[in-house]
C-alpha positions in Angstrom: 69.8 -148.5 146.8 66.9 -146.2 145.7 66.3 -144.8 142.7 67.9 -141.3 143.4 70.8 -142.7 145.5 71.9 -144.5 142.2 72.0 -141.0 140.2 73.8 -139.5 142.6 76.3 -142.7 142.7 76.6 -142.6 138.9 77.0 -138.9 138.8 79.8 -139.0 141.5 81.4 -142.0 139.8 81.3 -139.7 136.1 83.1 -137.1 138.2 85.8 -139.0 139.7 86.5 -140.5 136.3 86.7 -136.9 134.6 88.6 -135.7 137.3 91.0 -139.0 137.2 92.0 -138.8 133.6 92.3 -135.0 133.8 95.1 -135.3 136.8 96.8 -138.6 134.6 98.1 -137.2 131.9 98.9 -140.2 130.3 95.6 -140.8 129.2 95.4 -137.7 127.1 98.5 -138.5 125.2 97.4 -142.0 124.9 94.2 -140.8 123.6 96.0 -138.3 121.0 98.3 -141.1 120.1 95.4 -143.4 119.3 93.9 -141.7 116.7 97.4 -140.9 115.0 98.0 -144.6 114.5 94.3 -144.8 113.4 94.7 -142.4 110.9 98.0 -144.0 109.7 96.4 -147.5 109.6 93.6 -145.8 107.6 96.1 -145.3 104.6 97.4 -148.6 104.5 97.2 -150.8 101.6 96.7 -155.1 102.4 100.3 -155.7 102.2 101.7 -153.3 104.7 100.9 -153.0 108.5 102.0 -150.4 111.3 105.4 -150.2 112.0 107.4 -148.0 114.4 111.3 -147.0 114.4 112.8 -147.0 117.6 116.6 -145.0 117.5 118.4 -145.1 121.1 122.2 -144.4 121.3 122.6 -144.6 117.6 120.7 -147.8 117.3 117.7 -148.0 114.8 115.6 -151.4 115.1 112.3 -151.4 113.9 109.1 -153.5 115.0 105.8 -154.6 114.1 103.9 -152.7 116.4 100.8 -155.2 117.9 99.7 -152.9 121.1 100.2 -149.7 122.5 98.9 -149.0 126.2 99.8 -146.7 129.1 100.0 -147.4 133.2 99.0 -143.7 134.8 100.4 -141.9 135.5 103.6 -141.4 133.2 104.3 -144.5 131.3 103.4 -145.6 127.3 104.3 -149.0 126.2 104.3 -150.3 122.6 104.8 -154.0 122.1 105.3 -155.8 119.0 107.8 -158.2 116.8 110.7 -157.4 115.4 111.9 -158.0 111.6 113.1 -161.5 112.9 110.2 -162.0 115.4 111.8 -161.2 118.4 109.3 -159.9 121.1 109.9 -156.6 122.1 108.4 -154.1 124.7 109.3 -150.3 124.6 108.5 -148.7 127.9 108.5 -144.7 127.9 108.0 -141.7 130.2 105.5 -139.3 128.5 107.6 -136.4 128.3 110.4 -138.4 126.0 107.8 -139.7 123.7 109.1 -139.7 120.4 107.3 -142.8 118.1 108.3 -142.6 114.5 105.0 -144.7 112.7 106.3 -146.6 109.5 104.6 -148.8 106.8 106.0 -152.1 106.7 105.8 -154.9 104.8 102.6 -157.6 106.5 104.7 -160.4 108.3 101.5 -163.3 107.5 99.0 -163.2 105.4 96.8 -160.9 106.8 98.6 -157.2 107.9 97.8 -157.0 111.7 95.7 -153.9 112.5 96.3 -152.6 116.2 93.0 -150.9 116.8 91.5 -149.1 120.4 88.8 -150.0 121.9 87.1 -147.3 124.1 84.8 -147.2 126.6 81.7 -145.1 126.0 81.5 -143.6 129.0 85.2 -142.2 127.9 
């Protein structure tokens, strides 16, 4: 490949992945919902770590929350522990997102941080 042929490949490739997260909405409200639990963890003190409460049909459990990611082009899904360190998996359509972020108490000696990692190019 010459020199041109891979700027014009790289250029095409930036487009289709601008175009790509503009039609998967997803990705913007995973984005938003990134820097929301940044901010959050932000105000944390070393004893307490990110928690969400999860209410469905009158239920309320709540969970250590350990990942949050998203399959395009509709679907969020936090993971995490529960109080008693069940595993748990929350799988939701964008449009019924509703994620309630709680401080609670560090389960080990070290509160777990969830954290993002982006690529540059993003």
């Amino acid at each position: 490949m010459t020199f041109d042929q891979e700027r014009l490949h790289k250029m095409m490739s930036g487009i289709h992945e601008h175009r790509h997260q503009q039609e998967n909405p997803v990705i913007g409200v995973f984005k938003s919902l990134g820097e929301y639990v940044r901010a959050f963890e932000a105000e944390l003190d070393d004893d307490h770590e990110v928690g969400a409460r999860l209410v469905s049909f009158g239920n309320a459990i709540q969970i250590h929350v350990q990942s949050i990611g998203f399959t395009a082009p509709f679907l969020i899904t936090f993971s995490g522990v529960t109080e008693k360190g069940d595993s748990v998996r929350l799988i939701q359509h964008v449009s019924q997102l509703s994620f309630l972020l709680v401080s609670l108490k560090k389960m080990s000696d070290k509160p777990y941080r969830i954290g993002f990692i982006w690529d540059e190019a993003q």
